[in-house]
Each structure stands twice: as structure tokens, then as C-alpha cells.
PALUMDO-797507 format. One line per 3 residues: number of its first residue (from 1); their letters; for each residue x, y, z of C-alpha. Coordinates in Angstrom, 2 decimals. Each point is the difference from the previous one (the first is absolute). Layout:
NUM) a) X,Y,Z  ... .
***
This chain:
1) xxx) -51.73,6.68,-14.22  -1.19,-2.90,-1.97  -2.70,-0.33,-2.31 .
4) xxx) -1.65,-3.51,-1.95  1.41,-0.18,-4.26  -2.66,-1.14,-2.16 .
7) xxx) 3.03,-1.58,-1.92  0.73,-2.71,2.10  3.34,-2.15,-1.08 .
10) xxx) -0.63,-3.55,-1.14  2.80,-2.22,1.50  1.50,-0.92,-3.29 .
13) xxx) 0.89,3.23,0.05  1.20,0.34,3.21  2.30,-2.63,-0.85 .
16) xxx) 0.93,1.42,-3.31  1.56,3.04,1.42  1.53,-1.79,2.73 .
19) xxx) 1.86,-2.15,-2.50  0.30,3.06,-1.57  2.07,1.79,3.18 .
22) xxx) 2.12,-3.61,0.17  1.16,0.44,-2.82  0.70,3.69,-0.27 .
25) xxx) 1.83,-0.44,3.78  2.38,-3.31,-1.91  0.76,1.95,-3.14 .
28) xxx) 1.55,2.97,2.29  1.96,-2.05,2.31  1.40,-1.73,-2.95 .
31) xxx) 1.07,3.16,-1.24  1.15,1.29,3.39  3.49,-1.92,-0.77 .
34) xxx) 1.84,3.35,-0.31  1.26,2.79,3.23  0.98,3.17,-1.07 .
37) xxx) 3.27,1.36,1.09  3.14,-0.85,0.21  1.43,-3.16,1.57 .
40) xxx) 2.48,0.39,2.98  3.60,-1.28,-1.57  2.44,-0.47,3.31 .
43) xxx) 2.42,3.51,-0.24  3.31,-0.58,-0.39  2.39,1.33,2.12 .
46) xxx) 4.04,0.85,0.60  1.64,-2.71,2.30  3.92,-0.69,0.13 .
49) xxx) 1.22,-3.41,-0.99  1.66,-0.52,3.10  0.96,2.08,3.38 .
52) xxx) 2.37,2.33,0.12  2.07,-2.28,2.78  -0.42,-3.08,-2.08 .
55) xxx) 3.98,-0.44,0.50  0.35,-0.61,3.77  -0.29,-3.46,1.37 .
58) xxx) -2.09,1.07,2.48  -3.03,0.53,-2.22  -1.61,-3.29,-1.43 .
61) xxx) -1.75,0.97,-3.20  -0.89,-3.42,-1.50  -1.86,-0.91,3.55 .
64) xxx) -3.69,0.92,0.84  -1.01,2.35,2.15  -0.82,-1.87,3.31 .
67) xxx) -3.84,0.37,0.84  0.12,0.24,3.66  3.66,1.98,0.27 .
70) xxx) -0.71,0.84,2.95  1.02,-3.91,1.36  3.73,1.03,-1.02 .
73) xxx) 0.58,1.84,3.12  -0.36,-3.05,1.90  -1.90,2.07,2.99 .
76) xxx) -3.46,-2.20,1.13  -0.89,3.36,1.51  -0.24,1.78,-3.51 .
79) xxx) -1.85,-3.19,-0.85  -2.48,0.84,2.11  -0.28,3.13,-0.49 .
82) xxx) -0.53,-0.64,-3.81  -3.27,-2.32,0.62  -1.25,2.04,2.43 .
85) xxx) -0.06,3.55,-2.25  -1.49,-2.41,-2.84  -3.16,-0.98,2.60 .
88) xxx) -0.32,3.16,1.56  0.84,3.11,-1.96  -2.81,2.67,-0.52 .
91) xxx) 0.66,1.78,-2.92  0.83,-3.75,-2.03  -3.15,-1.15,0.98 .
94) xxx) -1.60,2.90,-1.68  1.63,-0.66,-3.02  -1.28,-3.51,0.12 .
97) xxx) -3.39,1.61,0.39  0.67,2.14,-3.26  0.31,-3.92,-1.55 .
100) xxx) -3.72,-0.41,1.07  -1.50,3.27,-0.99  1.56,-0.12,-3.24 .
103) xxx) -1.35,-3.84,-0.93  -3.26,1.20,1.23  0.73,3.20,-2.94 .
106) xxx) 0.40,-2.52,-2.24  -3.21,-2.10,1.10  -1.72,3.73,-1.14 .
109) xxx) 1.76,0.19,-3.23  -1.49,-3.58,-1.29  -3.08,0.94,1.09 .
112) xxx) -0.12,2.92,-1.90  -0.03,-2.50,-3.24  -3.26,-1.49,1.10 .
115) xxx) -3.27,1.86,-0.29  1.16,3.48,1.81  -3.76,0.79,1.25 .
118) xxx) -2.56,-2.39,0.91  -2.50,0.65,2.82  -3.45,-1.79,0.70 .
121) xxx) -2.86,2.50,0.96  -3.68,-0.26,1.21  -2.37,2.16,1.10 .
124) xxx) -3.61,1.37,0.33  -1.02,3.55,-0.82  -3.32,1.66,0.77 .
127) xxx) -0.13,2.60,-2.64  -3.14,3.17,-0.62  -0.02,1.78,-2.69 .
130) xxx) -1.09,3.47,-0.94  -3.68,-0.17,-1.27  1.06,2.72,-2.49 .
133) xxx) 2.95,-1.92,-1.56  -0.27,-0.66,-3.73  -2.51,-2.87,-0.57 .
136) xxx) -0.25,-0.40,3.91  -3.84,-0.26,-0.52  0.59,-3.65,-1.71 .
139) xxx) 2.16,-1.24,3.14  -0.27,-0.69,3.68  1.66,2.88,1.69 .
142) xxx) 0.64,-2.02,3.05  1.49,-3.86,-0.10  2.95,-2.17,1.00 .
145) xxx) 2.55,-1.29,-1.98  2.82,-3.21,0.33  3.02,-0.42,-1.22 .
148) xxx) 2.58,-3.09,0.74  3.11,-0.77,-2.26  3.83,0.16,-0.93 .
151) xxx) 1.80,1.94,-2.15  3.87,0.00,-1.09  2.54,2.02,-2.01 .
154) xxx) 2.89,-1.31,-1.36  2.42,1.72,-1.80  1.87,-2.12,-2.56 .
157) xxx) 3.75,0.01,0.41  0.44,0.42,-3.68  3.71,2.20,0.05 .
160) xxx) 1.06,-1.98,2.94  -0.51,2.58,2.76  -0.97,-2.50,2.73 .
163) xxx) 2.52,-2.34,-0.76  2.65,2.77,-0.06  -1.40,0.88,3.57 .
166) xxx) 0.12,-3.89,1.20  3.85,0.36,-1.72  0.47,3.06,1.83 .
169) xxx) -1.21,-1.39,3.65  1.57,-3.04,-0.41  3.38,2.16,0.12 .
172) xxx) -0.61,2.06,2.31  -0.63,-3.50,1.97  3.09,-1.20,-0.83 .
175) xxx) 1.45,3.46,0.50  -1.13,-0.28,3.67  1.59,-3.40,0.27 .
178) xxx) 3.51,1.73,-0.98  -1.04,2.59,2.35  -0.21,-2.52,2.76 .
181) xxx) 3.22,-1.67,-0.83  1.59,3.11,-0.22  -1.54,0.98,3.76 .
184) xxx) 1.76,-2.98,1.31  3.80,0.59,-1.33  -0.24,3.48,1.50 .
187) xxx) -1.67,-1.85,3.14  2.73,-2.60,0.44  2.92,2.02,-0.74 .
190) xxx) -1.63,2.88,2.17  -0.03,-2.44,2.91  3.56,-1.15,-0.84 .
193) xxx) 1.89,3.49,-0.15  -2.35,0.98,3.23  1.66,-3.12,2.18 .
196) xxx) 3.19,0.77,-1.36  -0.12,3.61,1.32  -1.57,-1.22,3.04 .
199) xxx) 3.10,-2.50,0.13  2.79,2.89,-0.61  -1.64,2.23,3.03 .
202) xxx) 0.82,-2.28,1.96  3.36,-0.62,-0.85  0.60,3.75,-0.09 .
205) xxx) -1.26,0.08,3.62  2.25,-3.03,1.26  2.70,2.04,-1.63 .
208) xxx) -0.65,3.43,1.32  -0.24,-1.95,3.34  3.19,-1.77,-0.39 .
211) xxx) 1.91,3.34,-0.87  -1.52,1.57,3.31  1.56,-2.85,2.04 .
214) xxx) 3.53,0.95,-1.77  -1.11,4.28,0.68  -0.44,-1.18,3.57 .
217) xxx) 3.31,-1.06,0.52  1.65,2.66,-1.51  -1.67,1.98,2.60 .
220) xxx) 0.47,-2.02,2.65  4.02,-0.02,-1.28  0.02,4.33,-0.52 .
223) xxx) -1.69,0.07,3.65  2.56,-1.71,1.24  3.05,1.17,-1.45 .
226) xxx) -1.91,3.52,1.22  -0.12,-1.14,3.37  4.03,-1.02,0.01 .
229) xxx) 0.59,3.68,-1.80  1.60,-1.58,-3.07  -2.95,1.74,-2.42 .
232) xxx) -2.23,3.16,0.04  -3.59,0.03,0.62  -0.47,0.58,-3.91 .
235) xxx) 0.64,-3.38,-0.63  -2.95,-0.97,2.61  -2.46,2.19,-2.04 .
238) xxx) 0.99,-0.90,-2.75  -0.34,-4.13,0.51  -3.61,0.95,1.70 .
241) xxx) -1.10,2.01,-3.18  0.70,-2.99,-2.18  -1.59,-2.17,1.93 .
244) xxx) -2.82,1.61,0.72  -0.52,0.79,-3.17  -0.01,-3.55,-0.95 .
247) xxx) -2.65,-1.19,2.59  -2.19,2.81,-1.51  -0.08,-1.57,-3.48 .
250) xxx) -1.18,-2.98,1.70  -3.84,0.82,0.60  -0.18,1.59,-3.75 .
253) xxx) 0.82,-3.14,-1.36  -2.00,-2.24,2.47  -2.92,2.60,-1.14 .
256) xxx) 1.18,-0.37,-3.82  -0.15,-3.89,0.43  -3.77,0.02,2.27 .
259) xxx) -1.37,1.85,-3.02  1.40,-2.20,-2.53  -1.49,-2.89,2.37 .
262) xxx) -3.60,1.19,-0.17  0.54,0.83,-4.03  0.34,-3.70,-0.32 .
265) xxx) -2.51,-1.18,2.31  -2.57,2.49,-2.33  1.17,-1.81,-2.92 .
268) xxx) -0.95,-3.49,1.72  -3.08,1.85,0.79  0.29,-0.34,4.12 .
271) xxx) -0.08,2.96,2.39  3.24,1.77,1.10  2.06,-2.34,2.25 .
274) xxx) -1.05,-3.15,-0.92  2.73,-1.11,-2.20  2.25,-0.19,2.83 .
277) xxx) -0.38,-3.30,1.13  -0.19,-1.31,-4.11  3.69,1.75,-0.20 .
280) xxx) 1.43,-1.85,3.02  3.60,0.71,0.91  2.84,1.99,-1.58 .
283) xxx) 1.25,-1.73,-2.96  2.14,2.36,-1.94  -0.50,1.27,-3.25 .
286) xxx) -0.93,-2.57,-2.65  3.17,-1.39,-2.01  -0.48,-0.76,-3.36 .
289) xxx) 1.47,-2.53,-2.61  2.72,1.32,-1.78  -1.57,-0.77,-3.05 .
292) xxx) -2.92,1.06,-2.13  -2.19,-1.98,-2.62  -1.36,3.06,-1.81 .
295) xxx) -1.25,-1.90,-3.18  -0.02,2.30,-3.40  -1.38,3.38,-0.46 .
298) xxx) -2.92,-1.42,-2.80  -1.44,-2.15,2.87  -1.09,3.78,1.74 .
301) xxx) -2.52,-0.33,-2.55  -1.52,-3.06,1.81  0.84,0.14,3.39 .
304) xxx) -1.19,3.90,0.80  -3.31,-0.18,1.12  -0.10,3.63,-0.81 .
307) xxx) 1.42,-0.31,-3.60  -3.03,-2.80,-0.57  -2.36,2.93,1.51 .
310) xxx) 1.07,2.85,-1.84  -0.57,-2.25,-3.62  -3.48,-1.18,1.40 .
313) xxx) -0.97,3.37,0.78  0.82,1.07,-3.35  -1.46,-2.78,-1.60 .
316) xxx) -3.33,0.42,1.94  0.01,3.85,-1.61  0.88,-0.93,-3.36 .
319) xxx) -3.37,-1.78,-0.09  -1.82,3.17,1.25  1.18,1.62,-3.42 .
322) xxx) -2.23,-3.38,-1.72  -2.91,1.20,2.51  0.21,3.79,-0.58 .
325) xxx) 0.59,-0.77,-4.08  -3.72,-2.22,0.29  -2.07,3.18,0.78 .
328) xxx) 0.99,1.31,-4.04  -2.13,-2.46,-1.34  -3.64,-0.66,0.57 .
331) xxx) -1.10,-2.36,2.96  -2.45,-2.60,-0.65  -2.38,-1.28,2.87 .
334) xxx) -2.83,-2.38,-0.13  -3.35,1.37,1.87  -2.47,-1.92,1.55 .
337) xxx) -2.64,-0.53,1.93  -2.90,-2.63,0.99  -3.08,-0.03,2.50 .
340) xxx) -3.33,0.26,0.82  -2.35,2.96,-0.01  -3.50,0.40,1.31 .
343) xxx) -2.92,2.78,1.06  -3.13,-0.02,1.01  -0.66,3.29,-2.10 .
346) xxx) -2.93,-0.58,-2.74  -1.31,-3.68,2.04  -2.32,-0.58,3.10 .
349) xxx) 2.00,-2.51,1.40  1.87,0.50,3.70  3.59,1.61,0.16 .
352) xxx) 0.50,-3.37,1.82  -1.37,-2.41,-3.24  2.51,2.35,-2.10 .
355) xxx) 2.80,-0.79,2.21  -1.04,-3.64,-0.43  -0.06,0.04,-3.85 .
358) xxx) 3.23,2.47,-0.16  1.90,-3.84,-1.01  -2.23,-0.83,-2.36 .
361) xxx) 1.65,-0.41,-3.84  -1.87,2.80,-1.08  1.07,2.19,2.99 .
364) xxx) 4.18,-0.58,-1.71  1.44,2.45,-2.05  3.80,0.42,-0.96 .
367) xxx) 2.32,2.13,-1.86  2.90,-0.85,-2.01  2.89,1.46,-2.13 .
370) xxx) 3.49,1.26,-0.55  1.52,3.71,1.08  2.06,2.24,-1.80 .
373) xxx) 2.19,2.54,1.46  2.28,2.38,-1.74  1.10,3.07,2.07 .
376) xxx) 1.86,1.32,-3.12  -0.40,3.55,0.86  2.00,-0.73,3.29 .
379) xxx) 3.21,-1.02,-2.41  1.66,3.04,1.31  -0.02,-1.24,3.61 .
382) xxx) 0.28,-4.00,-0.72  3.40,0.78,-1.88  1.19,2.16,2.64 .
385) xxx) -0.85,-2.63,2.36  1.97,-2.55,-1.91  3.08,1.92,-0.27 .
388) xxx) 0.12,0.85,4.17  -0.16,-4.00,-0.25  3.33,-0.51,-2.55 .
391) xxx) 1.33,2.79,2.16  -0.45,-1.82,3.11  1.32,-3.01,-1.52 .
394) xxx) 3.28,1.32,-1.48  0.55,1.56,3.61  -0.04,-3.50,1.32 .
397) xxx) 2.08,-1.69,-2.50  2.48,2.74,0.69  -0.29,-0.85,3.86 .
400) xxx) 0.69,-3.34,-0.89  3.27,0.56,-1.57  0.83,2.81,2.20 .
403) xxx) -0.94,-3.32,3.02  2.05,-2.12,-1.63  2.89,2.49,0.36 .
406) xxx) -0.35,0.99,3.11  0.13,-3.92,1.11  3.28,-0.37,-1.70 .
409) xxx) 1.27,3.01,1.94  -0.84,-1.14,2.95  1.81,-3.80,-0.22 .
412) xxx) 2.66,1.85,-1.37  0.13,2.92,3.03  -0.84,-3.57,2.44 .
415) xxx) 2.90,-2.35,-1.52  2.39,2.41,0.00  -0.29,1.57,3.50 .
418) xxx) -0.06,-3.86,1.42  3.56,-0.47,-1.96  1.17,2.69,1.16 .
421) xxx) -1.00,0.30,3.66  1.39,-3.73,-0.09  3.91,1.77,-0.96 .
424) xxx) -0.85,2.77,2.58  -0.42,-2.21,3.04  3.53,-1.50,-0.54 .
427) xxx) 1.62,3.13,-0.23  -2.01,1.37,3.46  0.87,-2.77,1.57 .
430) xxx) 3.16,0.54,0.06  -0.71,3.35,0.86  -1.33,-0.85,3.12 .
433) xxx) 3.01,-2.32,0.70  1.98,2.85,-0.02  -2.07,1.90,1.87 .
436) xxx) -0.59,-2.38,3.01  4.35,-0.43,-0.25  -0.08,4.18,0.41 .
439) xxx) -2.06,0.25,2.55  1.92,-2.82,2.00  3.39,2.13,-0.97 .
442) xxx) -1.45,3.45,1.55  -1.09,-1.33,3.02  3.67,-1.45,0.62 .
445) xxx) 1.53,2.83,-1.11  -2.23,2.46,2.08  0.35,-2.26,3.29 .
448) xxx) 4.03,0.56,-0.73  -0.24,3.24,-0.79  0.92,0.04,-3.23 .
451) xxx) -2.82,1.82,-1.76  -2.38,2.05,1.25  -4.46,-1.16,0.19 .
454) xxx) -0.41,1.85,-2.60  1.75,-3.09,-2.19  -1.94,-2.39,2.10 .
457) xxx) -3.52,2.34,-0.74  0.92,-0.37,-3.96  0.60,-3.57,0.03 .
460) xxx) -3.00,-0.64,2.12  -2.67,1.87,-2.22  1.74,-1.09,-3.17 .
463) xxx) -0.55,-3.55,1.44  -3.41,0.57,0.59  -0.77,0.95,-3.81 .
466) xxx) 1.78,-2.08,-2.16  -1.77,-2.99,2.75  -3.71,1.66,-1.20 .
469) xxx) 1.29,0.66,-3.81  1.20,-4.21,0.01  -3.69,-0.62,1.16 .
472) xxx) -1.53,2.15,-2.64  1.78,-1.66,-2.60  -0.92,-3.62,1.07 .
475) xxx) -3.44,1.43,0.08  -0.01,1.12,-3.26  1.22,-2.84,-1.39 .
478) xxx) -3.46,-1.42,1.32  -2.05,2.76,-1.59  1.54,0.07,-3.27 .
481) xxx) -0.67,-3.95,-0.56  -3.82,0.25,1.35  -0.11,3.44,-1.99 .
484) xxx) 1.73,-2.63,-3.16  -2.93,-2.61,0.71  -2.64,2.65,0.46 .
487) xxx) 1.28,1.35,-3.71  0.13,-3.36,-1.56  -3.48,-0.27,0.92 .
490) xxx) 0.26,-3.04,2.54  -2.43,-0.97,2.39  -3.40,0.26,-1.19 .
493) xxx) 0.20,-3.99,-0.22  -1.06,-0.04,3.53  -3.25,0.09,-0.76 .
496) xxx) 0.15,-2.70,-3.25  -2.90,-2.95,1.71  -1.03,2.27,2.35 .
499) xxx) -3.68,2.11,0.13  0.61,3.68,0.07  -2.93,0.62,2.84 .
502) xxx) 0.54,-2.08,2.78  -2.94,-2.08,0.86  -1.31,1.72,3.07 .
505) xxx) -0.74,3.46,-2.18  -1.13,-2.26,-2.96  -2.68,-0.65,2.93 .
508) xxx) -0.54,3.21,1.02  -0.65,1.01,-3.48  -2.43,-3.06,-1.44 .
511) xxx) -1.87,0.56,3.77  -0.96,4.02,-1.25  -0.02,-1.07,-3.94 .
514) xxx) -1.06,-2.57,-2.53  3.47,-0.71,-1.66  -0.96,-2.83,-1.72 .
517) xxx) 2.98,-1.71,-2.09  2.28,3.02,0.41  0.94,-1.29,3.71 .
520) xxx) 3.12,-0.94,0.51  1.47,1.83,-2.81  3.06,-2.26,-1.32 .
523) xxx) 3.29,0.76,0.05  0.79,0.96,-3.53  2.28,-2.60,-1.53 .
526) xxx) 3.08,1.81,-2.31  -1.73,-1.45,-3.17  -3.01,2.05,0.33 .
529) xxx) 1.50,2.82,0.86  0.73,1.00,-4.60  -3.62,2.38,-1.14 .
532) xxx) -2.83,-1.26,-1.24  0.59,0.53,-3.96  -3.57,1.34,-1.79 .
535) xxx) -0.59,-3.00,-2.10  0.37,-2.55,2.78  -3.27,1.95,1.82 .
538) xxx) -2.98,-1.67,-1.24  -3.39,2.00,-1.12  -1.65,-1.58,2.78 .
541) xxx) 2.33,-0.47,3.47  -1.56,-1.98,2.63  -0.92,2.36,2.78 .
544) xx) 0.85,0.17,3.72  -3.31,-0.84,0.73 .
***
């Protein structure tokens, strides 16, 4: 394993190649300014200049979007709601776990510019050896041998592969960031549209109820006009079909509204049931202002967490091209290795007295000097490699555009539908003015025997309809301005001050692991949410150590 050298290094010499290695190890990092390729230029993509209903008075372009929107409903039960989804909702604290894993990926990724293998060893070895090896006759066969030292390789990061990595991780941080964000607009306006259904259940009960009550006495009057022989027993049928036909839509939509009850208690992560007592008493569903500050369509480009995300991500890939380009050209590395040998093979003295001396200056030995890698016959691969990398790329820059679209679309699709379910309701109300006036009408009429109950029957479920269609408008007005804020990307400002792991599973987790600095990861700040550009990621990053 180890064996005495007659040639024993004098320590100007030692020190000679050590200057030696300094100097080879500044003259590389000097030239380790460059990072092969390309550099990630923000896509452009196709916005309008303005929205489509820029016209109506109800839409206030030159106003910002309103962080928490959800305040213009004016309801301290939605309020409530809101803040508790925020503290308590599963799936957003995974995505604020995805925050932690990823800054611990980028811990990895600056380490990788440091010395990539370093390990200290020891160890004793009792070794024989065959009597008829070669020259075995001028050697002990049988004698221990010590070893103790350190050895490192570090491979230079002369194309800029590990700072395109760092680049790389420090998107897909920021990436994760926009990912949370983005978790908590589809959180808040989740919650929202799940109250406001929640809300028009129950006013599609009370009015199911309410049009029983009327049913009832239309029975009670066709029993009674039977029972003075001034109508057939038709009309009794009939008035007891209607109505129980009515009562029976009554469980499907107290069923409809229990599930949509334990939907939103899931998404304030509680069991079924227990958002009863957080909901309180009927309140009717939500009214809404009858105007809406929708800012312009450029600021999509800011506000949507999801936009920001789908840029990062291809930002973080376009630096994977610079790390798959690196492996064309040769890799450089610096090898070493120091320590101390010793035997007792060829000397009387104990294994213990060698063990003793094994620290001795003439017991240290070391190696020195620079690597060179080339896997030039693996071109084939490497350039394969690099274009499945572009590929990958362009596929995201096209998914940002093709994001970009979609979220015009959808404030488009949201603004309108909230305009126009806002001219709906006025016409349906008066719909249901003249329904309530019919029904009213029939009943007179049928008590005078003017019409038959087949009038009053028409009237009655007519009533009934145009009562649930007035609700469903109102209710949509609702959905399409929280589906509006959801598409403008409001919301996510919740979190702006805030940790995104509460403190009792920041416990949990520093109690299992050594977190160091990483815990509480900060919530991101909107300046340092832009990628890291390759120049601005030094040779040498400060680890996560």
C-alpha cells in the first residue's frame, strides 16, 4: 500500500510547487470570466393596448387593480374566510414547501463551484504477500501499513457550467416563488366563488320554499272549490303534482349546497362540517360594486403570478443550454492530495512505534496537478443533448406567449360576463315582477271562475323559474368579478411580510433537520422576483453552508 522514496522532497520544494498550484488555480479563475450559451433575453409577447370594453363607464382602466378585492363585497364573513384559507390550506402550504426545497437546490448548485470531491481517509492494512511474487525474496511478505490524509477534486468552471447551473436554480427559485403566488390567486378566488355558491343555495332553497307556501294554497283553494263542486278533481291533482314536485327539489339542493359546504371547509383545510359555525347565518348572495378598476392589459405582465412563472421557468432552461454547451469543450480540474504514510515492512520496530512516527515530516507525501478532460468522441451525443435543451427551451418560450394569451382571454371572457350579467339582472327583474303580478291574477281569476288551474299551474311554475334564473344572475355577477380578479392576477399580496411556513412546521422541520439559515424562508419581495443574469453570478458564490 505504501512504500518509503529514497527521493525525499526538500521543503523548498514543497513550497515551490505549492506556489506553483496558486498560481496555476489564479490564472484559471481569471480566465473563467466567460459562460457558454446563450443569455436568457425576456420573450416578447402579443398583448392588446387596451380591453375590449374600454368604452363603458363601468370599467376603470386608469385605476389599479385592488390587492385584496375581495374587501369590495363588504361581507366580514368572506373576510374571514379569506385569512383563514391563507393559514390553513394544504395544497398552498406545499407550494410554500416547493420555496424551501428549491433554495436548498440552489444551496447544491453553489456548491458544485467549490471543490466537487474532497474526503479525508485513514486506515491500517495488514497485508501478506505471495513468497513467489516478482522480487518477493527482497521484501517482508507479511507487515502493516498507515495511511491518514485528504484529498480534493475540483473542476474549474472555465465555460461557465456551474454558474449557468447557480443561474439556472436561482430561477427555478424564483420560479417557485411565482408558483406560490400563483397558488394563492387560485386559493382566494377558489374560496370566494365557493361562498358565493354556498350563498346562492341558499337563496334557491328560501325560494323553492317560498313557492311551496304559494303551491299550498292553491291546493288548499282547488280542494275547496272541489269540496263546494265548482271544479273537478283534476284540478286537485294537478295543484298536488306541482307542489310536490317542488318540495322534492328541495333535498337535491340542500344536498348540492352540504357538498359545496364541505368543498370549502377542504380548502380551509378542516374536516367536513366545521365551517358551519365560521359561515354563520343566511346572508344572501354577495352584491358587488357596480364598478370595476381593471387597470391595463400590459400590467398582466406584472401582476400574473403565473405569467412571472412561466418566464422564470424558461429562463431557468435557457441556462441548461450554457450547461449542456460546457461538456463540448475540455474540463479542467485541479487534483490533489496530502498525508502521511508509514509501514513497518523492511524495520524491526513495533507496528505500534510506526503508528507513532506515521506524523513525522518524513512520513508526508502529497500530490499535485491539473486534469484534462476532453470526451470528444462523445460529440455525437453532447450535441444531441444540447439541442433536446434549445428544444425544451423554445417549447417554453412558446408557453409563455401562448400564457400570456390565455390570461388576456380570460379578463376578457371575466369582464365581459360581469357587464353583462349586470344588464341581465335588470331585465329578470322585471321578469319576476311580472311573474309574481301573474300569479296573483290566476289565483283571482281561478277563485272566480274565470280560468281554469291549469292558468294558475303555468303562472305558478313560471314564477318559480324566472325567481331561480334572477338568483343565478346576481350570482354570476359575483363569479364573473372574482373570476375578473382571479384573471388580473390579484391576491397573491396576501402573503407580501408574511413567512410562507407558519412557525409551528418551521419547528417541526428544524426539530428532524439542521436548516441552518434557510429557516424561515422570506417572503420574496417583487424586486427579486427578475432572473439572475450570467454575468452578475460570481466565479466563486458564497455557499449555503
Amino acid at each position: 500500500m505504501c512504500s518509503h522514496n529514497d527521493a525525499k522532497p526538500t521543503m523548498s520544494g514543497r513550497h515551490g510547487a505549492i506556489t506553483g498550484m496558486v498560481s496555476l488555480l489564479s490564472m484559471v479563475l481569471a480566465l473563467s470570466g466567460c459562460a457558454v450559451g446563450p443569455d436568457f433575453v425576456k420573450p416578447k409577447a402579443k398583448i392588446q393596448e387596451n380591453w375590449s370594453e374600454k368604452g363603458d363607464s363601468r370599467v376603470a382602466s386608469q385605476t389599479a387593480v385592488d390587492s385584496q378585492w375581495w374587501k369590495a363585497f363588504n361581507d366580514p364573513t368572506f373576510d374571514k374566510l379569506i385569512k383563514l384559507a391563507y393559514q390553513q390550506n394544504l395544497p398552498l402550504q406545499i407550494t410554500g414547501l416547493r420555496i424551501l426545497e428549491s433554495r436548498a437546490r440552489l444551496g447544491i448548485a453553489i456548491g458544485r463551484q467549490f471543490p466537487q470531491q474532497q474526503e479525508v481517509f485513514g486506515g491500517a492494512t495488514r497485508e501478506g504477500i505471495s513468497k513467489n511474487a516478482p522480487n518477493s525474496s527482497f521484501r517482508d511478505q507479511n507487515y502493516w501499513g498507515y495511511q491518514v490524509g485528504f484529498d480534493a477534486v475540483w473542476e474549474l468552471d472555465f465555460w461557465g457550467k456551474f454558474r449557468r447551473d447557480v443561474q439556472a436554480a436561482h430561477a427555478s427559485l424564483i420560479a417557485s416563488e411565482a408558483d406560490y403566488d400563483d397558488a394563492l390567486v387560485s386559493l382566494t378566488a377558489e374560496v370566494a366563488r365557493t361562498y358565493t355558491v354556498i350563498r346562492t343555495f341558499e337563496v334557491f332553497i328560501e325560494l323553492t320554499q317560498k313557492n311551496a307556501k304559494v303551491q299550498e294554497e292553491g291546493l288548499e283553494l282547488a280542494e275547496s272549490r272541489l269540496r263546494n263542486g265548482v271544479s273537478t278533481e283534476l284540478d286537485v291533482a294537478q295543484a298536488r303534482t306541482l307542489l310536490e314536485s317542488t318540495r322534492a327539489s328541495i333535498p337535491t339542493l340542500q344536498s348540492g349546497m352540504r357538498q359545496v359546504q364541505n368543498a370549502l371547509s377542504t380548502l380551509l383545510g378542516q374536516p367536513p362540517g366545521a365551517i358551519e359555525t365560521v359561515l354563520g347565518e343566511h346572508k344572501g348572495i354577495p352584491t358587488v360594486p357596480a364598478e370595476v378598476a381593471v387597470g391595463v392589459p400590459a400590467e398582466l405582465l406584472r401582476r400574473r403570478p403565473d405569467i412571472r412563472s412561466a418566464e422564470l421557468s424558461a429562463a431557468a432552461q435557457c441556462a441548461r443550454i450554457g450547461i449542456a454547451k460546457a461538456d463540448l469543450y475540455p474540463r479542467f480540474s485541479l487534483l490533489g492530495e496530502i498525508g502521511f504514510q508509514s509501514s513497518d515492512q523492511g524495520g524491526v520496530q513495533s507496528s505500534h512505534a510506526h503508528m507513532k512516527n506515521i506524523f513525522d515530516s518524513s512520513s508526508l507525501y502529497y500530490t499535485f496537478g491539473p486534469s484534462i478532460q476532453w470526451p470528444f468522441l462523445n460529440y455525437g451525443r453532447i450535441e444531441n443533448n444540447v439541442r433536446a435543451q434549445d428544444a425544451r427551451f423554445q417549447q417554453l418560450l412558446v408557453n409563455y406567449q401562448n400564457t400570456v394569451l390565455k390570461a388576456a382571454q380570460e379578463s376578457e371572457d371575466a369582464l365581459i360576463g360581469f357587464l353583462k350579467a349586470q344588464e341581465a339582472t335588470s331585465f329578470t327583474q322585471n321578469s319576476v315582477q311580472a311573474a309574481q303580478r301573474s300569479v296573483g291574477i290566476a289565483l283571482v281569476q281561478y277563485r272566480e271562475g274565470v280560468v281554469d288551474y291549469q292558468r294558475v299551474l303555468d303562472t305558478q311554475r313560471a314564477l318559480l323559474q324566472v325567481e331561480i334564473r334572477l338568483s343565478e344572475t346576481r350570482s354570476s355577477i359575483a363569479t364573473n368579478l372574482i373570476a375578473l380578479y382571479k384573471a388580473l392576477g390579484g391576491g397573491w399580496e396576501l402573503r407580501q411580510g408574511r413567512p410562507v411556513i407558519s412557525e409551528s412546521m418551521q419547528a417541526e422541520m428544524q426539530r428532524r433537520t439542521n436548516w441552518g439559515d434557510l429557516l424561515p424562508p422570506p417572503s420574496p419581495k417583487p424586486e427579486n422576483l427578475n432572473p439572475l443574469p450570467a454575468r452578475d453570478v460570481p466565479v466563486l458564490k458564497k455557499p449555503y453552508w
